[in-house]
C-alpha positions as CSV (number, residue, x, y, z in Angstrom):
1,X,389.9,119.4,176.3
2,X,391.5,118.1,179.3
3,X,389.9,115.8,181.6
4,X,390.5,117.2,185.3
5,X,389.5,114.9,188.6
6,X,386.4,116.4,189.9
7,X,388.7,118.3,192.7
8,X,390.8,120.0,190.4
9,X,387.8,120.9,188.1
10,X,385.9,122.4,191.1
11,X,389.4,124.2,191.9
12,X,390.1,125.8,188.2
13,X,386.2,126.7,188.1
14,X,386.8,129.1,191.3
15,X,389.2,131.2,189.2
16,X,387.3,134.6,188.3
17,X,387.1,134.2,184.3
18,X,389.7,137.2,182.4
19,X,392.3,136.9,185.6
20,X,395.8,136.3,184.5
21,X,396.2,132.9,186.6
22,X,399.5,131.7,188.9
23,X,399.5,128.0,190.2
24,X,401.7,127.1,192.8
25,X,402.7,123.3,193.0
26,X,401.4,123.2,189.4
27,X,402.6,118.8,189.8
28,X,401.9,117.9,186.0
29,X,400.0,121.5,185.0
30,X,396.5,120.5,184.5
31,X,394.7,123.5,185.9
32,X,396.5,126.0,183.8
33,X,396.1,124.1,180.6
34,X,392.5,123.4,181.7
35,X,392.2,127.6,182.7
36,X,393.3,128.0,179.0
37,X,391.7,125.3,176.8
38,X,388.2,126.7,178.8
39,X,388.7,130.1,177.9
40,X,388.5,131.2,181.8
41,X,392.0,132.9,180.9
42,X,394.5,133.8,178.4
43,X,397.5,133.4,180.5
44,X,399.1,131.2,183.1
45,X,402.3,130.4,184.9
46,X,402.4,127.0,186.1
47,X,405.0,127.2,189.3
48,X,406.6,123.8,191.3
49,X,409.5,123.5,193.3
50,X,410.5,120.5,191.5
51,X,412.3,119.8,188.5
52,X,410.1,116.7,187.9
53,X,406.6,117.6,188.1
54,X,407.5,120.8,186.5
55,X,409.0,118.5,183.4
56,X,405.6,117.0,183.0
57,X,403.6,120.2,183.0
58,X,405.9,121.3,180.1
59,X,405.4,118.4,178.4
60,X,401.8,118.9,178.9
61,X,401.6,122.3,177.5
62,X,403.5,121.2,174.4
63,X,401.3,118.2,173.8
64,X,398.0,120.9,173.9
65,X,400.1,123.6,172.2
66,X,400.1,126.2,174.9
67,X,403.2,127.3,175.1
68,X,402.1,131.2,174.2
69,X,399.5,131.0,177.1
70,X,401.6,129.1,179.8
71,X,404.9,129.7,181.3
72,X,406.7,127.6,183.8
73,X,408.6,128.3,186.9
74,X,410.7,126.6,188.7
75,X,409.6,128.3,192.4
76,X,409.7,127.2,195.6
77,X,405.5,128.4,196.9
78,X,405.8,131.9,195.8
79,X,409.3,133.4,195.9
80,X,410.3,133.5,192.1
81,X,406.9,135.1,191.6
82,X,406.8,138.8,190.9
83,X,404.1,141.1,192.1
84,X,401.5,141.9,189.8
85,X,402.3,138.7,187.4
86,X,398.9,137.6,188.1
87,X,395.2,138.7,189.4
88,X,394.4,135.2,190.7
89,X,396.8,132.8,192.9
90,X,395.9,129.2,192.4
91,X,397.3,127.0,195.4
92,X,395.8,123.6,196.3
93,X,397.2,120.0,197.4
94,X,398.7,120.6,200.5
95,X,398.3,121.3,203.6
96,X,397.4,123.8,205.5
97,X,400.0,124.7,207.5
98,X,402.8,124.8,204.2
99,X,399.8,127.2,202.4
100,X,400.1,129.5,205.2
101,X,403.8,129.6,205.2
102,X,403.7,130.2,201.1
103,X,401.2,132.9,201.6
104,X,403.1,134.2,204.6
105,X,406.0,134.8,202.6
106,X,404.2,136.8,199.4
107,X,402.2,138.7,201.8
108,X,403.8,141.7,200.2
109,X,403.6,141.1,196.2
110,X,399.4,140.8,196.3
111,X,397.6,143.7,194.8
112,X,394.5,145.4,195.8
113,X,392.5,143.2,193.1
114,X,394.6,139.9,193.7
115,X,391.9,136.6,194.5
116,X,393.8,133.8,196.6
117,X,392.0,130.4,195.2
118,X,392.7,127.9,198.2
119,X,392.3,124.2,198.7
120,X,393.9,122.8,201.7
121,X,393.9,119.5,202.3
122,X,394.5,119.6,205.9
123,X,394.4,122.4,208.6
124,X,392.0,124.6,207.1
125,X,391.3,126.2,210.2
126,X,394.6,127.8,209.9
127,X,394.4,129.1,206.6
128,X,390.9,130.5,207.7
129,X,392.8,132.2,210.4
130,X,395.3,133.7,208.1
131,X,393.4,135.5,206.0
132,X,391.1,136.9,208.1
133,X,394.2,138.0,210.4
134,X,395.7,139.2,207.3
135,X,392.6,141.4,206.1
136,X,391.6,139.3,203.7
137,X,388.1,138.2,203.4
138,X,386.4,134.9,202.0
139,X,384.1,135.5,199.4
140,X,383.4,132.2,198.9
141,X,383.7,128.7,199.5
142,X,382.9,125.2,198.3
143,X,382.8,121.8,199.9
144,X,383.1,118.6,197.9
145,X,383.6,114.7,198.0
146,X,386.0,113.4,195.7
147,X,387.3,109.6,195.9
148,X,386.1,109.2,198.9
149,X,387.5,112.0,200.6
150,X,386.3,115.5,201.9
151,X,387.6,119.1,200.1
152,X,387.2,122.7,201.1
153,X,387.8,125.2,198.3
154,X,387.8,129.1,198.9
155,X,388.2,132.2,197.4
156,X,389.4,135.1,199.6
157,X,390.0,138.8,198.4
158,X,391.2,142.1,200.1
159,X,388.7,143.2,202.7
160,X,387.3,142.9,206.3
161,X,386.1,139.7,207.5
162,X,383.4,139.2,210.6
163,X,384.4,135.7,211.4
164,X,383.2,135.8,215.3
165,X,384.1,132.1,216.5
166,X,386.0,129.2,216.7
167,X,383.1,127.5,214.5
168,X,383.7,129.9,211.4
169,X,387.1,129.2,211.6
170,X,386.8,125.4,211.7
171,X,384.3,124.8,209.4
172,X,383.8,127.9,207.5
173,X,381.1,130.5,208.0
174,X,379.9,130.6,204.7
175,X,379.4,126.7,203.9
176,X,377.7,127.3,207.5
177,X,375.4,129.9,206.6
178,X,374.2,128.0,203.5
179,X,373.8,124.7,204.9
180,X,376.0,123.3,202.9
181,X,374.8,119.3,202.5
182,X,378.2,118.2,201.9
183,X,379.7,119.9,204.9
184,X,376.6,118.4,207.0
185,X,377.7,115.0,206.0
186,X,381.2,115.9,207.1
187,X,380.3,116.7,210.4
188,X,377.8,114.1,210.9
189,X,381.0,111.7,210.0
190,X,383.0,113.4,212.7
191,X,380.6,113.2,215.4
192,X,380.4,109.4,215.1
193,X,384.2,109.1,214.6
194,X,384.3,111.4,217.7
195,X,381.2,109.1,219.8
196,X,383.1,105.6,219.4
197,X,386.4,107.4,220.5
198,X,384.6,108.4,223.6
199,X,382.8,105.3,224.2
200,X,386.0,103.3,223.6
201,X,387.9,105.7,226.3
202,X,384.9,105.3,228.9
203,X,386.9,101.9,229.5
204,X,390.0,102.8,230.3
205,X,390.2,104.5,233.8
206,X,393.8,106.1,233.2
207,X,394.7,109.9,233.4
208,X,395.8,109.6,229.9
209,X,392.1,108.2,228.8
210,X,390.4,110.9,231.1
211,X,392.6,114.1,229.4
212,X,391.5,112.6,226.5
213,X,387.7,112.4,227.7
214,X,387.7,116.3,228.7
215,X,389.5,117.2,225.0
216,X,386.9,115.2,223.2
217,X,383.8,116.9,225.0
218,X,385.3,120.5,224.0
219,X,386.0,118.9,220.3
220,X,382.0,117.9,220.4
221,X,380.7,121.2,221.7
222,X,382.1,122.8,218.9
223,X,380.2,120.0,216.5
224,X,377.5,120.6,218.1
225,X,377.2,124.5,217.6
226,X,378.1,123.5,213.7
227,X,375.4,121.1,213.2
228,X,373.0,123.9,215.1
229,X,373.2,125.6,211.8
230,X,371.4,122.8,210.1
231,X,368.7,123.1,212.7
């Protein structure tokens, strides 16, 4: 079996077990050969938009033997993909902003029982936004530390979302509503990064420093309602 970082593992395990799996920026195709080897699915197609990484994940599948269960494509995001291919999109290890592009463009090739599993590793207000802009809904999602460093992962699906502020969007009504620990130590982080920013500031007496001042106290208010949820 292949060893995934705990990231990646936490990624593959939001796959719904029997879906026919796509993974966009596949890099050397561990979650595929991982989705296989576990049994979660039967089929894969491992997608990157370069030659490179997309070398290695074939090499990969030959080395487990996985060729009749995994198919690669060279793709750039989503546009050699062909509706109805898959019942589960696999995209992590980028940012935000280039998910939302990818998804923007294959708006039109999901089907009604498509699942979008989504790990940003910036902006994930944005793709928050997206899909609940583009009726989609998030059914769930997972925080996690991994080297050090902070990961959301989410599953959305077709449907109505009642995301009602800037909060969800930030940081994720669900992981709100639950309490999640790891999100809690997130934002307890950011609140201290944010305190010796403003104390630092305090100073300074320039107009730049004092913009800076009045941008901070909005960026804490909206902490603050967060960490009310832990209350």
């Amino acid at each position: 079996m292949i060893q995934l970082s705990k990231r990646l593992k936490a990624v593959a395990d939001f796959v719904t077990p029997g879906k026919r799996v796509a993974d966009v920026g596949t890099d050397h195709g561990y979650v595929p050969i991982y989705l296989v080897q576990s049994g979660r699915t039967q089929y894969a197609l491992a997608m990157d938009v370069n030659k490179g990484p997309l070398g290695h994940a074939k090499d990969n599948i030959i080395k487990y033997k996985l060729q009749n269960h995994i198919e690669t494509r060279l793709s750039n995001g989503l546009r050699e993909y062909n509706k109805g291919e898959a019942e589960s999109v696999v995209i992590a290890g980028m940012g935000g902003n280039l998910m939302v592009q990818i998804l923007s463009e294959a708006h039109d090739k999901w089907k009604a029982d498509t699942e979008l599993v989504l790990s940003p590793h910036s902006e994930t207000e944005l793709v928050r936004r997206y899909l609940v802009e583009n009726n989609m809904t998030i059914k769930d999602e997972s925080m996690l530390i991994d080297e050090g460093k902070f990961y959301v992962i989410m599953r959305a699906v077709s449907g109505r979302s009642d995301y009602e502020s800037d909060v969800h969007f930030r940081y994720g009504k669900l992981l709100l509503e639950r309490k999640d620990s790891v999100l809690k130590r997130y934002l307890d982080r950011e609140l201290s990064k944010k305190n010796l920013i403003e104390d630092s500031l305090k100073k300074s007496a320039s107009e730049t420093a004092n913009d800076r001042l009045r941008e901070l106290e909005e960026e804490k208010k909206v902490l603050s309602d967060a960490l009310s949820y832990y209350e």
